[in-house]
C-alpha positions in Angstrom: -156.0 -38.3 -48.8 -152.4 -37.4 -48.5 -150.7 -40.8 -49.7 -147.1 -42.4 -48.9 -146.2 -43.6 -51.9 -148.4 -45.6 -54.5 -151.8 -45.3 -54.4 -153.9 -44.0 -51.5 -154.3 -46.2 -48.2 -157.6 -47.6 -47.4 -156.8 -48.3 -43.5 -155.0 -47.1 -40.7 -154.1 -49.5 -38.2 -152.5 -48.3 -34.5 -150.4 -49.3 -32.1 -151.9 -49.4 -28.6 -149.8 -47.9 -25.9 -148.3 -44.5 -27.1 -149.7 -44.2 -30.2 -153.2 -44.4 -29.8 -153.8 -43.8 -26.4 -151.6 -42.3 -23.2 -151.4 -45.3 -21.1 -148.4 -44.6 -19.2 -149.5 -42.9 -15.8 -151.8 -46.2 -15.5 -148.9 -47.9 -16.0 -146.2 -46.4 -13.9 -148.7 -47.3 -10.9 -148.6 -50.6 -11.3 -144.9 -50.5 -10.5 -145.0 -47.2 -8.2 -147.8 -49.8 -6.1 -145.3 -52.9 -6.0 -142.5 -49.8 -5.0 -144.3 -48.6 -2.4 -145.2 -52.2 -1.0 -141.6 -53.0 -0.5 -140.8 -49.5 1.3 -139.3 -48.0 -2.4 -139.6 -45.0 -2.9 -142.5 -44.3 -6.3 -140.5 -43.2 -9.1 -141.0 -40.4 -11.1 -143.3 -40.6 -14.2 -140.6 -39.6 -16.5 -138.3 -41.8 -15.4 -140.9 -44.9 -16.3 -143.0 -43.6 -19.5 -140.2 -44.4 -22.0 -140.3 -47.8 -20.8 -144.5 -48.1 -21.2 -144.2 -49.7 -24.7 -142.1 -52.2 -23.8 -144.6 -54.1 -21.1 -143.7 -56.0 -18.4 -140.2 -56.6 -19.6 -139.1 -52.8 -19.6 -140.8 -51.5 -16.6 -140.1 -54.4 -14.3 -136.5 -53.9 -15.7 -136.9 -50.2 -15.2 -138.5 -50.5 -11.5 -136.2 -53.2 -10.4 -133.2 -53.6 -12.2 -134.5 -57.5 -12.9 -134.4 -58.8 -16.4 -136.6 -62.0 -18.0 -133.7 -64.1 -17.4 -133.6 -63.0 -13.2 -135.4 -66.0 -11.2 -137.5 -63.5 -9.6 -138.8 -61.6 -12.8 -141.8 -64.2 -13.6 -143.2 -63.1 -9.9 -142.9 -59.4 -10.1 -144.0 -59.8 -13.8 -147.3 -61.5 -12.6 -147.4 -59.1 -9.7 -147.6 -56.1 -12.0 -150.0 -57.2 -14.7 -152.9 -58.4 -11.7 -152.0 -54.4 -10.6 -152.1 -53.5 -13.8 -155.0 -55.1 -14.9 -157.4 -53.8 -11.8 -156.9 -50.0 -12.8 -156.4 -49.7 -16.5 -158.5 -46.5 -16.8 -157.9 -44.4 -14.2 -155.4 -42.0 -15.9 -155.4 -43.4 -19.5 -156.8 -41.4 -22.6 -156.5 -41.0 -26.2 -153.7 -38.7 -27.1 -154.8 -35.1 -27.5 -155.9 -34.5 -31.5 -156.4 -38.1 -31.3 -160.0 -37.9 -31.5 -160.5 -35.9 -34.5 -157.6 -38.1 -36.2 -160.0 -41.2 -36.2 -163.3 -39.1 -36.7 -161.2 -37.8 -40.4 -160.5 -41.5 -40.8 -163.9 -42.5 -40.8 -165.2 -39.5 -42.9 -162.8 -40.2 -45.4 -164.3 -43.3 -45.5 -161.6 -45.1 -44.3 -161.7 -48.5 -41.4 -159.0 -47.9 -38.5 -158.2 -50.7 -35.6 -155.4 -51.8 -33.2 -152.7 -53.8 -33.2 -150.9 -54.1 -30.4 -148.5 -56.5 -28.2 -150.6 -56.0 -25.1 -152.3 -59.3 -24.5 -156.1 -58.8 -25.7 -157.4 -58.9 -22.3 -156.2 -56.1 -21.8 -156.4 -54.1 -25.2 -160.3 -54.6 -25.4 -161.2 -53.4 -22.1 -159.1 -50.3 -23.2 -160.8 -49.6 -26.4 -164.2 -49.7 -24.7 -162.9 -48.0 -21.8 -162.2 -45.1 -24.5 -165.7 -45.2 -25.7 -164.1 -46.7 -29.0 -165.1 -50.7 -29.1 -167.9 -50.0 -31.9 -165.6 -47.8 -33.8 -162.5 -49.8 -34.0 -161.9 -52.9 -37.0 -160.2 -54.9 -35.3 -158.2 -55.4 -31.9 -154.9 -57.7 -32.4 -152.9 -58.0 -29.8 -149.9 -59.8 -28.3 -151.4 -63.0 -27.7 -154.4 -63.3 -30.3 -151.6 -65.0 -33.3 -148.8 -67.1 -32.4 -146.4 -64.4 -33.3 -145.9 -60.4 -31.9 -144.6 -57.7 -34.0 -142.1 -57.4 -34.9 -143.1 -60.4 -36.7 -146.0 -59.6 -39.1 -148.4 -61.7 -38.6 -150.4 -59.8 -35.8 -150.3 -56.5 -38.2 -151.7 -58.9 -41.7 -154.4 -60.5 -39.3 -155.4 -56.6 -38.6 -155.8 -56.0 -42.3 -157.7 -59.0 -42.6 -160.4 -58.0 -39.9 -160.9 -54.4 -41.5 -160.7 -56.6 -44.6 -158.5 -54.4 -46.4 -155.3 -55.6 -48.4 -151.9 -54.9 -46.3 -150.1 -53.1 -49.3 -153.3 -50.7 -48.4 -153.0 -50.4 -45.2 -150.6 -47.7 -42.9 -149.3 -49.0 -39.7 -148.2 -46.2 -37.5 -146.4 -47.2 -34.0 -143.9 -45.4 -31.5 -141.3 -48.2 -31.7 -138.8 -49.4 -34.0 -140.5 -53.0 -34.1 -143.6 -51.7 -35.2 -142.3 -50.1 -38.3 -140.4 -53.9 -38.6 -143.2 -55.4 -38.3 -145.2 -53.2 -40.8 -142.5 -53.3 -43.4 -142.3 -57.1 -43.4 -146.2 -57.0 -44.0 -146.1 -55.0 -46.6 -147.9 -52.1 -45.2 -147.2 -48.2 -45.4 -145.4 -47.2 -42.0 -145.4 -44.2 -39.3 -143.0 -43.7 -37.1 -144.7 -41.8 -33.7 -142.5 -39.6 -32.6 -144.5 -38.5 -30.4 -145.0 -41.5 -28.5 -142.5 -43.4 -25.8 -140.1 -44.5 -28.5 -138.3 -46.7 -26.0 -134.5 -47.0 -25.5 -133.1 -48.1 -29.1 -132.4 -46.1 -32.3 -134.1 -42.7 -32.2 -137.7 -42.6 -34.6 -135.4 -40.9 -37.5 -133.7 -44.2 -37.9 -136.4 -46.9 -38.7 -136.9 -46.4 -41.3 -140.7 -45.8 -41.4 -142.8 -44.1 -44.6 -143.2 -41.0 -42.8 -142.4 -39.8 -39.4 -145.0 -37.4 -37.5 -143.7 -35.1 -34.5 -147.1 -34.6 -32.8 -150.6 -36.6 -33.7 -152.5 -33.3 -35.3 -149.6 -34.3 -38.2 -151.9 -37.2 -39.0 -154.4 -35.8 -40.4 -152.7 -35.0 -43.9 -152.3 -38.4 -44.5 -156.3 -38.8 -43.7 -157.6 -35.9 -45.0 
């Protein structure tokens, strides 16, 4: 094991949506569907994957120019989670080298889970959908503490459920508030690259432990 800084981590805690897994395509459609209902014109997968991490907020914003303070965004909010939430795993997968990332995890002996601001209706039907549910410590997610990152108290609940300290633990996550959120619990941090990285200060900035370019880059720090 490759550590950060201090002695080496016991657990690796994710972020959901791209970190872990590719969950974009799955859901661009949920807004491409509520397009195509109004006679829009579907927009373009790039145009919308940047905006995946930030839920309902940045891809209704993204599909409709309508922010949470716009008297209709609670409608199209609700529209696109029920479109959401009836095909979550039609395109989504774990990230390519993703797969051999969490089986070097587990043979270093190591406990892994998720923590993410998806509600956890939604985050453990992924994880199974992935094949993962009996795999993964613990699934957190935007609605199982009070709080969402970046406060920390969804990320030191993870720790708890793998039952590993937080100053053990590495968080790693594709936006800025999940390396705020892993700082303020004490926890090693990885800034994704890789991932959606929405609109904010690039991944260089955060001020993360470590930044990885790709996911195969994960496996020093678990090998």
């Amino acid at each position: 094991m490759t550590a950060l800084s201090g002695r080496a981590p016991r657990a690796v805690l994710f972020d959901l949506d791209g970190t872990l897994a590719d969950t974009a395509a799955d859901l661009a459609a949920a807004i491409n569907t509520m397009r195509i209902a109004r006679g829009q014109a579907p927009m373009p997968l790039a145009d919308l994957r940047g905006y995946a991490s930030m839920g309902a907020r940045g891809l209704v914003g993204q599909g409709f120019g309508v922010g949470p303070d716009d008297p209709e965004f609670p409608s199209l909010r609700d529209e696109f989670l029920a479109n959401y939430e009836a095909a979550m795993l039609v395109h989504t997968r774990l990230f390519d080298g993703m797969a051999e990332v969490l089986d070097a995890i587990e043979s270093a002996g190591m406990r892994w889970g998720v923590v993410s601001n998806k509600v956890e209706r939604y985050v453990r039907p992924i994880i199974a959908g992935l094949g993962l549910a009996s795999r993964c410590g613990c699934a957190v997610g935007g609605d199982t503490t009070p709080t969402r990152k970046p406060d920390p108290a969804p990320l030191l609940l993870g720790a708890k459920l793998v039952d590993v300290a937080p100053a053990d633990c590495i968080y790693v996550g594709d936006d800025h508030r999940d390396v705020i959120a892993g700082r303020a619990a004490g926890m090693r941090t990885i800034a994704a690259a890789y991932g959606y990285c929405s609109a904010g200060p690039p991944p260089r900035q955060w001020g993360a432990d470590h930044l990885v370019e790709s996911v195969p880059e994960l496996l020093r720090f678990v090998r």
